[in-house]
C-alpha positions in Angstrom: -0.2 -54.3 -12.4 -0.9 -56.5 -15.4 -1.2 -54.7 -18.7 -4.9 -56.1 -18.9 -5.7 -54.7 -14.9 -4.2 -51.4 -16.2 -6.2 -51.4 -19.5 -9.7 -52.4 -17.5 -8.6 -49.2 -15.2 -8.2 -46.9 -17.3 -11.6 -47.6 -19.3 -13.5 -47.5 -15.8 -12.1 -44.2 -15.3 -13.2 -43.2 -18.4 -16.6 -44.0 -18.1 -16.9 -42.3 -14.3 -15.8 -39.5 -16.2 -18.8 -39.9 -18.9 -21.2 -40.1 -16.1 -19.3 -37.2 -14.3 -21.8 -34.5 -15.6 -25.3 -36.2 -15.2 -24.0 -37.1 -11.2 -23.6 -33.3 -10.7 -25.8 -31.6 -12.7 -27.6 -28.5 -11.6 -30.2 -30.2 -10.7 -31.3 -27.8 -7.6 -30.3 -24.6 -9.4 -32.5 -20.9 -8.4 -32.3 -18.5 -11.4 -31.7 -15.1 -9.1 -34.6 -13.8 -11.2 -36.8 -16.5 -9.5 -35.5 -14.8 -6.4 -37.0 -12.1 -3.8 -33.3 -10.9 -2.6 -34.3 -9.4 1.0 -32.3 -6.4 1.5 -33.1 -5.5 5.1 -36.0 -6.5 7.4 -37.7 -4.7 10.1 -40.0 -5.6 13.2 -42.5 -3.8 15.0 -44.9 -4.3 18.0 -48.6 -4.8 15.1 -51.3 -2.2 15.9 -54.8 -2.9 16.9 -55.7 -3.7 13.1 -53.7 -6.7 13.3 -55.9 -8.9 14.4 -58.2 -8.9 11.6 -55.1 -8.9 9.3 -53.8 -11.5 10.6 -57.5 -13.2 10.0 -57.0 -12.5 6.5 -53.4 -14.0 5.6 -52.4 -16.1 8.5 -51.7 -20.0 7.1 -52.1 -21.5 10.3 -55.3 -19.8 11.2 -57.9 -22.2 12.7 -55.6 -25.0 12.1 -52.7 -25.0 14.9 -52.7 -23.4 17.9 -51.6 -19.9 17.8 -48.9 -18.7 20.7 -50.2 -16.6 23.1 -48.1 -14.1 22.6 -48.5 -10.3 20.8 -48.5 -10.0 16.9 -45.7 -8.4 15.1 -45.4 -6.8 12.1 -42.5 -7.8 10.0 -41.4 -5.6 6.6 -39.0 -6.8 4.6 -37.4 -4.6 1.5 -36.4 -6.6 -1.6 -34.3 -5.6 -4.4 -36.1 -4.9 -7.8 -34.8 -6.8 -10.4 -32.4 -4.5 -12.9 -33.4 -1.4 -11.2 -30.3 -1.5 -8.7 -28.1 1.1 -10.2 -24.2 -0.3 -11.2 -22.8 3.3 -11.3 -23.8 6.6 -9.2 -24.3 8.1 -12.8 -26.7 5.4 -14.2 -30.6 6.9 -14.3 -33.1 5.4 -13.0 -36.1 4.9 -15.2 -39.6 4.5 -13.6 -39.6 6.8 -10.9 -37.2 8.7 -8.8 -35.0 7.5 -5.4 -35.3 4.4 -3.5 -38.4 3.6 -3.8 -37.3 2.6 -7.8 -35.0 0.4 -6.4 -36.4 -1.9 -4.0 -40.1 -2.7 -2.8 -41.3 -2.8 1.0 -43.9 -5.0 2.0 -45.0 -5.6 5.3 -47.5 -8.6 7.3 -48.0 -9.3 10.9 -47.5 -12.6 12.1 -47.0 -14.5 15.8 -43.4 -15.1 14.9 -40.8 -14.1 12.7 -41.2 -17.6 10.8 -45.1 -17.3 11.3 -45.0 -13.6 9.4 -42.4 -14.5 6.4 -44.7 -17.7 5.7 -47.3 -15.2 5.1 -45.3 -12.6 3.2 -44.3 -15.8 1.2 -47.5 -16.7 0.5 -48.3 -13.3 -1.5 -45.0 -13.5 -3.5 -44.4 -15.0 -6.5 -40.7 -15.2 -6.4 -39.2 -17.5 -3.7 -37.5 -15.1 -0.5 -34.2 -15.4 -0.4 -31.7 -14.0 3.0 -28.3 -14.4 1.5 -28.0 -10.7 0.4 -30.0 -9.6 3.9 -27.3 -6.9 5.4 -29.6 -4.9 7.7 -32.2 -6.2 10.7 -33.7 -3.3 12.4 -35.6 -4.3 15.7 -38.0 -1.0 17.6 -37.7 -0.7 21.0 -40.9 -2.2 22.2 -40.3 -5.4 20.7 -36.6 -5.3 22.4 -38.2 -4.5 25.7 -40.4 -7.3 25.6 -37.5 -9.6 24.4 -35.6 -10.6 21.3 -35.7 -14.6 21.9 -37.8 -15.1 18.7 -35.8 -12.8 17.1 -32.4 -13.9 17.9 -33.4 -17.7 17.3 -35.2 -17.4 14.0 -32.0 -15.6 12.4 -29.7 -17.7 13.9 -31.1 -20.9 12.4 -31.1 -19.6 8.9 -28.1 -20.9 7.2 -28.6 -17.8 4.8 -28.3 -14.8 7.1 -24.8 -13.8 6.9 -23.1 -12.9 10.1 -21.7 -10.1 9.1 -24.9 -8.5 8.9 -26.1 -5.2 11.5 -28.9 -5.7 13.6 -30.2 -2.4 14.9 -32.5 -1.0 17.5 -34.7 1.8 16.3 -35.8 4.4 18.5 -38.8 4.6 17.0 -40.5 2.9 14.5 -38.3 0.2 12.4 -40.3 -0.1 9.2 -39.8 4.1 9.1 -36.0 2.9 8.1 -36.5 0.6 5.7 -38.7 2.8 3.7 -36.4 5.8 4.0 -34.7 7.4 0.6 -32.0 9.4 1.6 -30.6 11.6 -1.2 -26.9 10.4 -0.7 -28.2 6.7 -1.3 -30.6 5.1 -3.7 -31.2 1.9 -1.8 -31.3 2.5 1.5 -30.4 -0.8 3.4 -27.2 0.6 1.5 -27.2 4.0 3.0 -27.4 2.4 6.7 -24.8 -0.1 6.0 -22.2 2.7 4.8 -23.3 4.6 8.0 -21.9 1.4 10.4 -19.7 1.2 8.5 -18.4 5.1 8.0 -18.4 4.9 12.1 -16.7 1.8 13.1 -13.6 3.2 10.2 -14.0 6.8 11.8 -13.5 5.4 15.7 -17.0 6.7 16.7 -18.6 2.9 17.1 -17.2 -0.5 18.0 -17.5 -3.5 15.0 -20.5 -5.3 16.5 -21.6 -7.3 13.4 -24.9 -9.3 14.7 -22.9 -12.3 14.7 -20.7 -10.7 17.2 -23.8 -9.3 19.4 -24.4 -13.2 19.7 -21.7 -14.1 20.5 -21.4 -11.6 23.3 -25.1 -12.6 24.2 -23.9 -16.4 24.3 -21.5 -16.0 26.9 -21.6 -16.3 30.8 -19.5 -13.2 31.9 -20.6 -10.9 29.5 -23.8 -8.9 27.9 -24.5 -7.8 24.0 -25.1 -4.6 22.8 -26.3 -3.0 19.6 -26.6 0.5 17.7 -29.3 2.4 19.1 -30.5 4.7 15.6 -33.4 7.6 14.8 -34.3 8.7 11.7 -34.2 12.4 11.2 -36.4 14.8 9.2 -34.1 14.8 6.3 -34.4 11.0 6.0 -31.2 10.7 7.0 -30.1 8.3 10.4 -28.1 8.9 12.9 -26.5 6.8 16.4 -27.8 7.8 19.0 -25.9 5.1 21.3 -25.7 1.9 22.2 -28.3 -0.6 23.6 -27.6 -2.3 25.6 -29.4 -6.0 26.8 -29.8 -8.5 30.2 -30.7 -11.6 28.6 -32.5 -11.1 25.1 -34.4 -7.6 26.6 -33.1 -4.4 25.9 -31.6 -3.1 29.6 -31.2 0.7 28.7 -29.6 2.9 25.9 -26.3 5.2 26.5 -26.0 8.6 25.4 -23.9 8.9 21.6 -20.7 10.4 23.7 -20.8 7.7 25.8 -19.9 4.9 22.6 -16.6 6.5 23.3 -16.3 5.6 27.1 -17.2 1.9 25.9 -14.8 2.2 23.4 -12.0 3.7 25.7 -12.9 0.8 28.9 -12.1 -1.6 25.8 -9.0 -0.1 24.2 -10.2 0.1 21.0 -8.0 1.9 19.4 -9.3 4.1 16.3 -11.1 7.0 18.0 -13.4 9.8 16.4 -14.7 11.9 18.9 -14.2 15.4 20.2 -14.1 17.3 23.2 -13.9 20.2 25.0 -11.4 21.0 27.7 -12.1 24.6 30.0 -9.2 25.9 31.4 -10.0 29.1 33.3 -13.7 30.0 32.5 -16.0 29.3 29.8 -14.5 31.6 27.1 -10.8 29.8 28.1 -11.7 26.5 26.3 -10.0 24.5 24.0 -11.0 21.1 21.4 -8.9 18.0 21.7 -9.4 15.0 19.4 -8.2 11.3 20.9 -6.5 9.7 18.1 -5.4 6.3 19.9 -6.5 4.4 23.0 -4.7 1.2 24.9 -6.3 -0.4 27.9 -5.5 -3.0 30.3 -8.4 -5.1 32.5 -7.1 -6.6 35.2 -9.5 -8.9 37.8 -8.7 -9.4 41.5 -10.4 -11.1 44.4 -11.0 -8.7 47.2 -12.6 -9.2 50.4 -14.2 -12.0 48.6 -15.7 -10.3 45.7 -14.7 -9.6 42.5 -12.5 -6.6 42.2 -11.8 -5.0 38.3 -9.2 -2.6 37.5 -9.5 -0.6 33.9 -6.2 1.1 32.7 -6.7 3.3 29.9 -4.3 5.5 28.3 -5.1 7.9 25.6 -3.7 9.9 23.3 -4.6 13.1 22.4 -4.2 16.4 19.5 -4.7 19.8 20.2 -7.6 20.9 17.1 -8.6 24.5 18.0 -8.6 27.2 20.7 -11.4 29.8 21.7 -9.3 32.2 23.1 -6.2 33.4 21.4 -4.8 34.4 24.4 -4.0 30.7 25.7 -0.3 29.5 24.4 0.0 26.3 23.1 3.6 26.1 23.4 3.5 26.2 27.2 4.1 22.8 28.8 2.3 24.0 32.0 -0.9 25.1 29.7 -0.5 21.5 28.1 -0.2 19.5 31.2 -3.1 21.0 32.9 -5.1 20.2 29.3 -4.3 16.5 29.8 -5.0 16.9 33.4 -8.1 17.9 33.0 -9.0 15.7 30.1 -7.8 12.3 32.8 -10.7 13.6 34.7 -13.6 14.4 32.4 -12.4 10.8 31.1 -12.6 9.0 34.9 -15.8 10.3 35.3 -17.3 9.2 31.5 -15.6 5.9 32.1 -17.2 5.6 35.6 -20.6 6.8 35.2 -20.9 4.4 32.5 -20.4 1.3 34.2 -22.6 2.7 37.3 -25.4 2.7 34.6 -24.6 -0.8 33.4 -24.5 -2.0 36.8 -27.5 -0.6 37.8 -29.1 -3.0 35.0 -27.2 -5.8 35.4 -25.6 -5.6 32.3 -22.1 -6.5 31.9 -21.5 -5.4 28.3 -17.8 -4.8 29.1 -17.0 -8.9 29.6 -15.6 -7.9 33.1 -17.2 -11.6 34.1 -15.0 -13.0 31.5 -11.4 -11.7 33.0 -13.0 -13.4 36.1 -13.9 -16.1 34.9 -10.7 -16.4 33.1 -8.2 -15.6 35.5 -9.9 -16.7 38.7 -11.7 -19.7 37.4 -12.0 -21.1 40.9 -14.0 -18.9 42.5 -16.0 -18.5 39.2 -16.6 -22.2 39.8 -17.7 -22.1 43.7 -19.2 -19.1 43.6 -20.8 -17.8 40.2 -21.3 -20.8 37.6 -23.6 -19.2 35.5 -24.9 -15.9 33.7 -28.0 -15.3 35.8 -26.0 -15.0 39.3 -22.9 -13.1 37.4 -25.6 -10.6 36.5 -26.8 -9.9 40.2 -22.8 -10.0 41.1 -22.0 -7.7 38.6 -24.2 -4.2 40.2 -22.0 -4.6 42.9 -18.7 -5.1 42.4 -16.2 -2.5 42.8 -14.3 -1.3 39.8 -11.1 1.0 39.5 -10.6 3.3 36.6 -6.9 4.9 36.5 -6.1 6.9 33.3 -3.2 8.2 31.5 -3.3 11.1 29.0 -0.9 13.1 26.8 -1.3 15.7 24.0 0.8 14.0 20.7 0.0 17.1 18.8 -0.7 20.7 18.9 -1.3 21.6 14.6 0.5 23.9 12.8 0.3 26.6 15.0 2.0 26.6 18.2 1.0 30.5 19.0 
């Protein structure tokens, strides 16, 4: 390069680098106080008044055709501006819990989209989904289907998918207008409860962006947290519900989170149980502390045929009676003996409910479909007829317990 090329180059470069900070200004920039954070949204089958409420705030009314389907009532809670506390000592000035801290609105609407437009329209600041950690869905609306639900979220590029999505038993704006005392925002308080559980073994990570994923696949169902809100304002998991398709199929019972858990070898456990040895008053507590599991699929008598190893491991936590040794190996074996079959029958009872809905929340399709893909191919294809396959396939649960520890005290 000539020393006049290398001259003309570097002055070019210098003047792209002039221009450098008018191409990229921030031009687009959102001051977060022009912002309506969304903290955690709810959605509920609207009431009779809707109707007329709707009347009054709907954008599209007497303009588009509505869909003929029934309202819902969407609440969303946003953050208040400087009143979200940075310390668990910091006061709160202006009044006293939650509700100093965020602000819950509600509006109906024919569609989630349909029902934020009107929020939007009686909001100054501009609603913003990037902070948005908890969606709570009631029952009735999962019942009736969670299409609308499951597509609006999806789309939005600012929903995180780490975020929980939760069915409430009840009635999903109660939770976002909680104030628990342990909490002072309370989209807060439920996050820390997921995530308290999934760390304590006593729920499976099922971020929403996992539920999809489940949902989205042809050998294989989604579930979520089924919660209630108690008199105390506190919440608590009642189990997991489970879907077919986008509707919600049936809910568990909260001990059996730790069947699903134990089918799928997840490995931190949390939960307790009692073992009776003799007679009621000749009980003892054990605590699993690990699980491993194996899943094996098998054509038989051309159908699908599953086999679910688990093995778990076990402590000794307390006895009733004083008079049962925990130093005897033939006490300890007939513990884990009887443990393997409380466990069979959790683990099999289970998937006799999930079968009986068509609900394949264990992926048991998806070892099919993996490791026999040919008869997938011939004979299943796709989700709907895996579905009708799944209630009656035959499924094997074998299970292999032993006691790790007995505490302190052997006597």
């Amino acid at each position: 390069m000539t020393t006049n090329r290398w001259f003309k180059a570097v002055k070019l470069l210098g003047i792209m680098l002039l221009l450098l900070p008018l191409l990229t200004g921030c031009w687009d920039r959102l001051e977060i106080e022009e912002r309506a954070v969304v903290l955690g949204i709810s959605v509920d089958v609207a009431g009779p008044e809707a109707l007329k409420e709707e009347d009054e705030v709907s954008h599209i009314q007497g303009k588009f055709p509505a869909p003929e389907k029934d309202l819902i009532r969407v609440a969303v809670q946003i953050a208040l501006p400087g009143r979200i506390p940075l310390g668990p000592g910091e006061a709160i000035s202006g009044g006293k819990g939650s509700q100093a801290t965020v602000w819950v609105l509600n509006v109906v609407g024919h569609t989630i989209d349909d029902a934020i437009m009107n929020l939007q329209q009686q909001i100054s600041a501009k609603l913003f989904f990037g902070h948005l950690r908890v969606i709570v869905i009631s029952e009735a609306v999962a019942k009736k289907g969670m299409q609308n639900v499951n597509d609006y979220f999806r789309r939005n590029s600012e929903v995180r998918r780490m975020a929980w999505m939760m069915i409430s038993k009840g009635n999903a704006e109660a939770l976002m207008k909680a104030a628990p005392k342990l909490e002072r925002v309370p989209t807060l308080y439920l996050i820390s409860t997921m995530d308290s559980a999934v760390k304590m073994g006593k729920f499976p990570n099922d971020f929403v962006g996992n539920f999809w994923s489940n949902s989205s696949k042809k050998g294989q169902e989604g579930f979520l947290p089924y919660m209630d809100i108690k008199k105390e304002q506190n919440v608590e998991i009642m189990g997991l519900a489970y879907f077919k398709g986008s509707k919600l199929a049936g809910v568990t019972k909260p001990f059996e989170i730790a069947g699903y858990m134990g089918i799928k070898g997840i490995s931190k456990s949390g939960y307790r149980g009692f073992v009776s040895l003799d007679g009621p008053s000749d009980n003892v507590t054990i605590y699993a502390t690990s699980r491993k599991s194996k899943i094996e699929a098998q054509i038989k008598d051309n159908r699908p045929h599953i086999t679910v190893s688990v093995f778990t491991e076990i402590s000794l936590e307390e006895k009733i009676n004083e008079r049962i040794p925990a130093d005897n190996s033939d006490i300890l074996k007939k513990i884990e003996q009887t443990n393997k079959e409380s466990l069979v029958k959790t683990y099999q009872d289970l998937i006799r409910k999930t079968q009986k809905n068509g609900s394949d929340i264990f992926g048991f399709g998806e070892y099919v479909r993996a490791k026999q893909p040919q008869y997938w191919n011939q004979n299943i294809r796709t989700k709907d007829r895996w579905g009708e396959m799944y209630k009656d396939i035959s499924v094997d649960v074998k299970v292999m317990t032993r006691i790790r520890r007995v505490g302190m005290k052997a006597k």
